[in-house]
N, C-alpha and C positions, 0 to 999 in steps of 0.2 A: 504493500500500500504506500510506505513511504517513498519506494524508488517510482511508481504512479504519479504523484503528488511534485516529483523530485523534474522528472521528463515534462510531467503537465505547464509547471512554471517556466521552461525553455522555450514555447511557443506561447508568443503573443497572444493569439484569438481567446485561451483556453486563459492564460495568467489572466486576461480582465476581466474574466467570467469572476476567476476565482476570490479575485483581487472586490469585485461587487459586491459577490459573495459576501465577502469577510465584512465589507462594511454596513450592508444591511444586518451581520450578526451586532456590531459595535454601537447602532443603532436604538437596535431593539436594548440589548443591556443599559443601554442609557435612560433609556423610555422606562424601562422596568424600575428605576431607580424617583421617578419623577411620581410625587404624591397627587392623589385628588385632592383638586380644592374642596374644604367645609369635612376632613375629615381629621378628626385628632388622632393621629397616628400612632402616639404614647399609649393614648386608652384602647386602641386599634390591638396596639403589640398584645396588650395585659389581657384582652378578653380573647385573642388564636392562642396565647399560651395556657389559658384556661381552658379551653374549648381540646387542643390535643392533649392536656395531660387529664382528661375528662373521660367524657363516654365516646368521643369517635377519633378514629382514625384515616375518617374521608375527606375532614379539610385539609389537613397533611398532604396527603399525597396531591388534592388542589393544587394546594401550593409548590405543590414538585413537580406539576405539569406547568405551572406558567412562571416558574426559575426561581420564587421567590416573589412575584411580583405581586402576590395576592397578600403575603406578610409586609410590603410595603406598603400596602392599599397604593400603590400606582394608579399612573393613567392606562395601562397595560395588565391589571391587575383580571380581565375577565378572558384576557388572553386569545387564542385561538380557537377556545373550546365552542362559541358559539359556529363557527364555521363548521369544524368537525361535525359537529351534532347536526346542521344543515344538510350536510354533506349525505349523511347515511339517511336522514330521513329522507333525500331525494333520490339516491339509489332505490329505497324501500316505492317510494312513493311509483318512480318509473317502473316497479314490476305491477303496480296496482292500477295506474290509471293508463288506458290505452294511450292517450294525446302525449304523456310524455314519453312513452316508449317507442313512438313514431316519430316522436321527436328526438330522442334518441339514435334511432335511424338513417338519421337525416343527412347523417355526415358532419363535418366541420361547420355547416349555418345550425345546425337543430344543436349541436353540442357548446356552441356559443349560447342559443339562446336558455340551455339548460345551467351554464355558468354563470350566468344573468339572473334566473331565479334563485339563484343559491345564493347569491349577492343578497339581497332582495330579504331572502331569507334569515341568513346571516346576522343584519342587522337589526330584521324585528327579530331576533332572538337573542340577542346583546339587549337589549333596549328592555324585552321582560324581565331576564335577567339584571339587567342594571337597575332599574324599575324596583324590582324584590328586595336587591341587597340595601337600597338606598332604605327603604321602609323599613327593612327590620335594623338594619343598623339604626335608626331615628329611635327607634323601641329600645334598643339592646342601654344597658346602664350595666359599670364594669365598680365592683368595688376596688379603689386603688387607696391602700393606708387606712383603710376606716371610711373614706372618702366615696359617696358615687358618683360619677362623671359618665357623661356620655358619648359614643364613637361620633356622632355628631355633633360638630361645632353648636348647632340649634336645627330640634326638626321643626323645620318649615317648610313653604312651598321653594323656594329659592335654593334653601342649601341643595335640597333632596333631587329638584329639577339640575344643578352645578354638576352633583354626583352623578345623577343618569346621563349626561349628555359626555362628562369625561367617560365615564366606564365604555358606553357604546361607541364615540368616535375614537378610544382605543384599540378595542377591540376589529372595529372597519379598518382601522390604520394598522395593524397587521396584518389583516387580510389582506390588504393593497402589498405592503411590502413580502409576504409570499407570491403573490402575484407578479413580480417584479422580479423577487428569486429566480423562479420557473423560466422565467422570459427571457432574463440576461444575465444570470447566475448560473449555478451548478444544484443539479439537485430538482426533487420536488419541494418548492418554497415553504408548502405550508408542514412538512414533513421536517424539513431543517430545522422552522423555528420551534418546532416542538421540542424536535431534538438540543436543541442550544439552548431550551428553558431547563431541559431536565440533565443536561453536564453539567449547567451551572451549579446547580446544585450536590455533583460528585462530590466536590471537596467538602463543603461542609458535614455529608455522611461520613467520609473517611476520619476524618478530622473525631468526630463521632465513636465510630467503631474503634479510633485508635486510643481515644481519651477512655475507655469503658474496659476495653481487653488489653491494652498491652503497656499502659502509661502505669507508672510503678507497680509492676509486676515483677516478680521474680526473671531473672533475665532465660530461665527456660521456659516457665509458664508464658512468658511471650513472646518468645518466639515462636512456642508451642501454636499458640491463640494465633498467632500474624499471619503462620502456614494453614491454617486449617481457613482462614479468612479468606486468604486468597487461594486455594484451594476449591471452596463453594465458588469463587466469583469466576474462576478461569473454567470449572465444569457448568456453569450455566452458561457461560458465552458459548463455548464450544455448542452445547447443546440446545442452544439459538441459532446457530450456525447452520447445524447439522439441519434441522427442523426449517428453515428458511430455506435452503437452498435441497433438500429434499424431491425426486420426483418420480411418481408411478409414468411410464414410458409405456403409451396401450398403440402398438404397432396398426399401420394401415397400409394398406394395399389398393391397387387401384386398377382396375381391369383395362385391358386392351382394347382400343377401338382402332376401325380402319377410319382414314380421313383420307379422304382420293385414292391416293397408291401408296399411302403412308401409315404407318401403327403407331398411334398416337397411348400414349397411358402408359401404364406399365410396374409405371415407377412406387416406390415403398416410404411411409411417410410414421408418422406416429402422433397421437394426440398426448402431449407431458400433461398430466394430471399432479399439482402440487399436493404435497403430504398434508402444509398447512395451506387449506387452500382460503379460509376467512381470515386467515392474516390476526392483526389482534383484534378485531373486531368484538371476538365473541369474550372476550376479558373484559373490554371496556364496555356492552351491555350487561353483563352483568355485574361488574362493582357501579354502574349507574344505575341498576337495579337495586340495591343493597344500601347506598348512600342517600339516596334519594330523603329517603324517608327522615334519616340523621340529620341532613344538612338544613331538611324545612323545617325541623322541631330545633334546630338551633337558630334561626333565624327570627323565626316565630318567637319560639321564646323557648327557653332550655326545659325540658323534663325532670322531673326529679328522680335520679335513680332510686328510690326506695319506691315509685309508683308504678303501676301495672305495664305501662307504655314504656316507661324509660327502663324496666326490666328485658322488655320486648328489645329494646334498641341495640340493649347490649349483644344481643346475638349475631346482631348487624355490623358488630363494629370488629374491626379487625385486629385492633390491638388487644380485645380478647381473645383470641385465639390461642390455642396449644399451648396456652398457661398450665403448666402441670401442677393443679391446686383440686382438692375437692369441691371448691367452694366456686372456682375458676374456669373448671376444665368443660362442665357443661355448654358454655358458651361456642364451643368448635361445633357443635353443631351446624352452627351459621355459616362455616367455611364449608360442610357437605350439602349446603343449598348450594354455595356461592362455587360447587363444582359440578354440580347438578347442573346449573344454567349454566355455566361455561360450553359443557357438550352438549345443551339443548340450542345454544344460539352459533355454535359451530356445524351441526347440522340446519337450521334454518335459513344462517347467512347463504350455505353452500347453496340451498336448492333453489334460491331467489337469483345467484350468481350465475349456478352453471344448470343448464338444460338439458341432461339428456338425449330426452326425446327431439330437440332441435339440433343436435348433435348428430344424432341419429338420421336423421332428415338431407340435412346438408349431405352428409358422406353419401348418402344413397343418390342423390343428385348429381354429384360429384365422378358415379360408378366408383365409392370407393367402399371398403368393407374389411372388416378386423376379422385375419385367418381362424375359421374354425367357426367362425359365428356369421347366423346368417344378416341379411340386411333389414331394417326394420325395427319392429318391435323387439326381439331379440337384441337385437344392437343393445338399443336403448337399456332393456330391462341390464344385460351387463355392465353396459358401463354406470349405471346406478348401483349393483352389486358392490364393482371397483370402488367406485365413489366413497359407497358405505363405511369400507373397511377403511381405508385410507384416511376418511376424514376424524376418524374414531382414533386411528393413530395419532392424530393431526392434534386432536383435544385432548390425548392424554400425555403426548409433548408440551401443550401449554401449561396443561394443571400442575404437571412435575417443574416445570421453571416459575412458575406463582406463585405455587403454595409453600415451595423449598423455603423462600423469607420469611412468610409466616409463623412457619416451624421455627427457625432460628430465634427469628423474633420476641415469639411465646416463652419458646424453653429457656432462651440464653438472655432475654430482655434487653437485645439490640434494639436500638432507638434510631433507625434510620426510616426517610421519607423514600429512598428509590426502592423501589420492587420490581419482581417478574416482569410487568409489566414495560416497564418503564428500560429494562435492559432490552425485550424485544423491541422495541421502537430504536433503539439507540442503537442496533446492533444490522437490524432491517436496514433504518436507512443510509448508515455509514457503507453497507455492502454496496445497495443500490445507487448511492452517491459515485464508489469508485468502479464501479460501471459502466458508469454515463462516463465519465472522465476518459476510462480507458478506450469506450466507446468514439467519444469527440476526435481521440488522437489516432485512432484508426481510421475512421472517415478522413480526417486531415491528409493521414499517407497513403492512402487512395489517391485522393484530390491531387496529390504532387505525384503518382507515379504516371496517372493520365495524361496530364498535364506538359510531362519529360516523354 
């Protein structure tokens, strides 16, 4: 990767990609650092450090998706996530409503206009969201010293309208700048800055794990601790690896036709079927399945754990998990729902994405047909079979990289914000990034061998 990186910088076209690149990252960290107006940020700090050493553990990782910038209360603070979540509902939406899957069809005019309503989207989804946070933060009162203060300067119609308008033209103004990524950068834009929200926050984890295991320790019990640390961290990457770039290879054949005096076909092709074929899709609906619930009862207003609902919450919450306590360990329960929906929305995502029977259809148009099976319904009902197995691999490769933190987490009382999660994304699209790179510079010595 680094001799990639090393050759990409010796060619101009590719150095001001990367060189854009770099400064839409310098950008965004900057933005991420910039407060909303009408927010006290002092009282801000004291009610998230309440709130994670509390009953959840989904603001946390929030704030691990957009770098930190939600522990700023930033202008940046709602991040990308209003896009993402656009994103899928319009996927979702384009297998449900015919108009947009026609328009879908369409080519480059219908996928432009499909990038328009995401826009569109986007932003009334920032805006309810910003809208939300502004009204319960206006609610929320933080005891500080004996003292109560509020995350709002004064709820009123002004401060709160201040708030919604920076939250949401933050949130557009990443969007624009992935958008810009993609176009004159390197990389999928909105895939970068995700990725760049959740490195930034590496160090403070390490920084973490090192203060907790190995900072006056006996000098073998940490070095004991420091191997076994990185240890977990290089067999989940690996095993991200493996599981990304994974592929079922379903061989295709294609029958001979005559065309005048000529035998046209012949040739032998293969459909790659990925292991992980919904990507992380099916992680991030269901811990937005799971949080959901936590993050409106803190906004709203906090639950009492001794009450029936905040009893309920806890099983939601992930820093309960695999606490090995009589009192504690009940709670993992919540982690066998929250893998439950992992392989229930890893077979959903698939069957919305990939078609079979359209599968099936093309190739017999095509005269083409997978040896031993015949064309048709057959077809189809196989490569569904494939599918089955494959994607079942697919989720239980992700549950074994998600849940492995948890575990640590629970038994060993590691206090870090990145997880499974958040390593597949980092790992996905740094592969995908030096792809396109190595890609660009292969078209390029094409270009100059024609050319000579």
């Amino acid at each position: 990767m680094l001799t990639t990186l090393k050759n990409a910088f010796k060619i101009k076209e590719i150095r001001t990609k990367l060189l854009f690149t770099l400064a839409m990252v310098v950008v965004i960290r900057i933005g991420s650092q910039l407060p909303v107006p009408g927010i006290n940020t002092g009282v801000f700090k004291a009610w998230f450090e309440q709130q994670t050493a509390g009953i959840d553990g989904a603001i946390s990782f929030f704030d691990a998706v957009t770098g930190g910038s939600f522990l700023q209360m930033s202008v940046l603070a709602l991040n990308i996530n209003p896009y993402i979540t656009s994103s899928i509902i319009m996927q979702l939406l384009t297998i449900a409503i015919p108009k947009l899957e026609e328009m879908q069809r369409d080519g480059e005019d219908g996928r432009k206009k499909i990038v328009t309503i995401t826009r569109f989207l986007t932003v009334g989804l920032a805006l309810f969201q910003a809208t939300f946070m502004a009204i319960g933060f206006g609610r929320q009162t933080v005891n500080i010293d004996g003292q109560m203060k509020t995350i709002l300067q004064s709820f009123d119609a002004f401060h709160v309208i201040t708030v919604v308008v920076a939250l949401t033209a933050g949130s557009a103004f990443l969007m624009w700048i992935g958008e810009q990524i993609t176009e004159h950068g390197v990389g999928n834009g909105i895939s970068v800055v995700l990725t760049v929200n959740i490195i930034s926050r590496l160090p403070q984890d390490l920084k973490s794990l090192y203060d907790q295991f190995v900072k006056g320790k006996a000098p073998a019990t940490a070095i004991l601790y420091a191997l076994i640390i990185i240890a977990i961290f290089i067999g989940m990457v690996v095993l991200v690896i493996i599981l990304n770039d994974a592929v079922r290879s379903i061989p295709v054949q294609y029958a001979k036709k005559m065309a005048g005096r000529r035998t046209v076909g012949g040739a032998s092709s293969s459909i790659p079927l990925k292991v992980n074929t919904s990507g992380v899709i099916p992680i991030i609906f269901a811990q937005s399945i799971l949080t959901l619930p936590i993050i409106i009862t803190q906004f709203v207003g906090n639950a009492s754990s001794e009450s029936v609902w905040g009893e309920i919450l806890k099983y939601f919450n992930s820093n309960k998990w695999c606490i090995p306590s009589r009192t504690e360990f009940k709670y993992t329960a919540g982690l066998v729902v929250y893998v439950a929906l992992v392989i229930f929305f890893a077979y959903f995502y698939t069957s919305i994405t990939f078609n079979p029977l359209m599968v099936s259809d093309n190739l017999k148009k095509q005269g083409g047909f997978i040896p031993g099976i015949r064309p048709g319904k057959p077809t189809s009902d196989y490569l569904n079979k494939v599918l089955n197995y494959i994607v079942f691999i697919g989720a239980i490769g992700l549950i074994i990289i998600c849940v492995l933190p948890y575990i640590f987490s629970g038994v060993f009382g590691a206090d870090v914000a990145t997880t499974g999660t958040s390593l597949i994304i980092i790992v996905s699209v740094i592969i995908e990034t030096v792809k396109q790179i190595e890609s660009m510079m292969l078209v390029r010595n094409y270009k100059g061998f024609l050319e000579n």
